[in-house]
C-alpha positions as CSV (number, residue, x, y, z in Angstrom):
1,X,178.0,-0.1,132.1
2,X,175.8,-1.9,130.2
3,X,172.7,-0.7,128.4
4,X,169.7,-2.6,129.0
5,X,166.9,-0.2,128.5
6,X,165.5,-0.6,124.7
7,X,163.1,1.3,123.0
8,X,161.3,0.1,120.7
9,X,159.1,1.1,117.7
10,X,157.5,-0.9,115.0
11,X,155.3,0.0,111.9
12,X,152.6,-2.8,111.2
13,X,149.1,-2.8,109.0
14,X,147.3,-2.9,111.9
15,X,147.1,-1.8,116.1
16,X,146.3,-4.8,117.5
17,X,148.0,-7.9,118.4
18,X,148.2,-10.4,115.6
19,X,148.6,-7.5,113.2
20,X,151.7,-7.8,110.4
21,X,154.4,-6.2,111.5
22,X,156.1,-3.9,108.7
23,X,159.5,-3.2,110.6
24,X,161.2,-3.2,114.1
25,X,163.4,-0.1,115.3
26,X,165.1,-0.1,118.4
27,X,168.0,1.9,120.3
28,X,169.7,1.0,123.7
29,X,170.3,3.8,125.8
30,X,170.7,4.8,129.2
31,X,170.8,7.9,131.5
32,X,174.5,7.4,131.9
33,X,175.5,6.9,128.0
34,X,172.6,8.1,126.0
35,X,172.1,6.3,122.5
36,X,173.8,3.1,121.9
37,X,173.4,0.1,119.6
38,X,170.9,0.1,117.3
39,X,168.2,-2.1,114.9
40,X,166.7,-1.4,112.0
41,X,164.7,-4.6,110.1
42,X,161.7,-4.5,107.6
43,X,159.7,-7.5,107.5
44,X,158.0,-9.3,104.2
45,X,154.5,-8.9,104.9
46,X,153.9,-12.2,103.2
47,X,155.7,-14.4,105.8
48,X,153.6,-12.1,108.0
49,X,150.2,-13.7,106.6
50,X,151.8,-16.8,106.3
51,X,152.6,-17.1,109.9
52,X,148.6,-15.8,110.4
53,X,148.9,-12.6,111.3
54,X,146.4,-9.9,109.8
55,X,146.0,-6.4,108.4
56,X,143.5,-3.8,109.0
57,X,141.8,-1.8,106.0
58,X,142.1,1.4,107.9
59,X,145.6,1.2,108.5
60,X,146.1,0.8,104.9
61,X,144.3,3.5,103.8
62,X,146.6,5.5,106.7
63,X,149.8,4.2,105.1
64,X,148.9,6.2,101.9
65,X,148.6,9.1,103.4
66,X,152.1,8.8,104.8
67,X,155.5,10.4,103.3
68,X,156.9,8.5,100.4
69,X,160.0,7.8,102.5
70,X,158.4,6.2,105.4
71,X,156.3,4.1,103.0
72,X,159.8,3.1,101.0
73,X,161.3,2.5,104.5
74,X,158.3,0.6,106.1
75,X,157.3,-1.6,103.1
76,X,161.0,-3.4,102.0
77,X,160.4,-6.0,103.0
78,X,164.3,-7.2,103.5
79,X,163.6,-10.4,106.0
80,X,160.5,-13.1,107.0
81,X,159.3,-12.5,109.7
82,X,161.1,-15.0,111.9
83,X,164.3,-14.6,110.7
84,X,163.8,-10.4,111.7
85,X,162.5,-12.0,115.2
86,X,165.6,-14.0,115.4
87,X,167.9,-10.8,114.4
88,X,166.1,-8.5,117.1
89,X,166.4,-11.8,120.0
90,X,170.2,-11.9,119.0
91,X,170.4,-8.1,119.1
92,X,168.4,-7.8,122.4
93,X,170.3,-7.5,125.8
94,X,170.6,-10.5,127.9
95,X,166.5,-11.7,129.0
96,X,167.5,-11.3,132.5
97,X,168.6,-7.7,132.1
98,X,166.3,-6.3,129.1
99,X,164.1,-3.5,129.9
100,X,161.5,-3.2,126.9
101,X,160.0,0.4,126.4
102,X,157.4,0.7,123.6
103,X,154.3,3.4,122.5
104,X,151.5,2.1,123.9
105,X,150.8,-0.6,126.7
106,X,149.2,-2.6,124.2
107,X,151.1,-1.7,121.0
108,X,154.7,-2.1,120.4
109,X,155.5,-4.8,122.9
110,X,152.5,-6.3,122.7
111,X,152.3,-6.8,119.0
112,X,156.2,-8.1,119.0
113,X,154.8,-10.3,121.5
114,X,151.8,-11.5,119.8
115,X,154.9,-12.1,116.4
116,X,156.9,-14.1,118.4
117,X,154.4,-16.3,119.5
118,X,152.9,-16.3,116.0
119,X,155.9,-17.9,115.0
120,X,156.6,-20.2,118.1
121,X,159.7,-18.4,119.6
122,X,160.5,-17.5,123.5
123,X,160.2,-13.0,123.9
124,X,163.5,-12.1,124.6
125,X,162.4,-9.8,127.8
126,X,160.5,-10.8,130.6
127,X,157.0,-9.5,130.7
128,X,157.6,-7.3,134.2
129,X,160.4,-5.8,132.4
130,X,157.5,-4.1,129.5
131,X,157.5,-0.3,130.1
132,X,155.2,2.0,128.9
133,X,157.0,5.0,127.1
134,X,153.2,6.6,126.0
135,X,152.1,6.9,129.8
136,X,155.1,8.8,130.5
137,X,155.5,11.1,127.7
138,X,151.6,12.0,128.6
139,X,153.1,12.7,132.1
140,X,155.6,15.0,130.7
141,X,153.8,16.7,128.0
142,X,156.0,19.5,127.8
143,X,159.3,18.0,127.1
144,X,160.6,18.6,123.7
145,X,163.6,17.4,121.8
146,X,164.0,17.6,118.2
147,X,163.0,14.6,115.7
148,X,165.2,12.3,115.1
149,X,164.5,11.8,110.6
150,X,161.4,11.3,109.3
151,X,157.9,9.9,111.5
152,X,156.9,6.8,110.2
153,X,160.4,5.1,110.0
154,X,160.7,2.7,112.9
155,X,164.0,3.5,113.8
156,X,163.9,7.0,113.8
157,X,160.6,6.8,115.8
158,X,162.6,4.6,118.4
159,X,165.3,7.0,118.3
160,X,163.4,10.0,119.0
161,X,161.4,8.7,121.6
162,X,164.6,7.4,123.9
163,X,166.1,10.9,123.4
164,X,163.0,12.3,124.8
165,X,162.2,10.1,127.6
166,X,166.1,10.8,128.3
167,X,165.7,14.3,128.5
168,X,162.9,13.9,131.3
169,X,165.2,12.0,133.2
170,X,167.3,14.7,133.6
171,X,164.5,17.3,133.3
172,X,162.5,15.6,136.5
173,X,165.7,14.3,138.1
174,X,164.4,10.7,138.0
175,X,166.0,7.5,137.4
176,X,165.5,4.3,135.2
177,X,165.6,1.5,136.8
């Protein structure tokens, strides 16, 4: 069995759409198999700019007030910021299958969205397929699993939140579809 549900969980300099995205964590899982594969890329904030997206004072000063590790881990730098797009797109399940969960309506998914376009390349999910993994957790409030690393770092963020929304699957005896 395949898995095509994906969290995802980015660290940017801003919360809007058009912000620069710092780095991209995601985790396939599934009810059946848990955790699968997973990403990890920081992006140069430069080739962020340069493609015009934008930073926002206040999430600056936030980032100082972050761990050192998840400033280390957020501010590499490793890849531009198409070339992380076009890692994560080649990483992605197939477009017809991908199921896209982010924190936030408008935050994760739509600030990879807002990337992509920024940088002229097709969202490797299909906008119906966008879930909402904030509106659940709120839902499920009292579901608790133990963090996954340190809070900050994309992937462990990404990893943490699949784990929990997997545990209210089974918790609330729902499925993902």
């Amino acid at each position: 069995m395949q898995q095509n549900h994906v969290m995802v969980d980015i660290e940017t300099l801003g919360a809007r759409p058009g912000d620069i995205i710092l780095s991209i964590g995601a985790v396939k899982f599934s009810a059946e198999k848990g955790l699968g594969e997973e990403f990890y890329v920081t992006i140069d904030p430069e080739s962020c700019k340069a493609a015009g997206l934008r930073a926002q004072k206040s999430t600056l000063e936030w980032w100082g007030k972050q761990s050192d590790e998840a400033r280390r881990a957020a501010f590499k730098g490793e890849f531009s910021l198409e070339v992380a797009l076009t890692k994560f797109t080649m990483w992605m399940p197939p477009l017809d299958t991908a199921i896209v969960w982010g924190n936030g309506a408008n935050f994760d998914n739509a600030l990879i969205t807002a990337a992509y376009r920024a940088v002229k390349h097709d969202v490797p999910w299909h906008f119906w397929n966008d879930r909402c993994y904030r509106t659940i957790s709120a839902m499920f409030m009292k579901t608790r699993v133990g963090r996954v690393g340190t809070g900050h770092v994309a992937l462990d963020d990404a990893k943490t939140q699949a784990l929990r929304l997997l545990q209210m699957v089974e918790d609330h005896k729902f499925a993902l579809k």
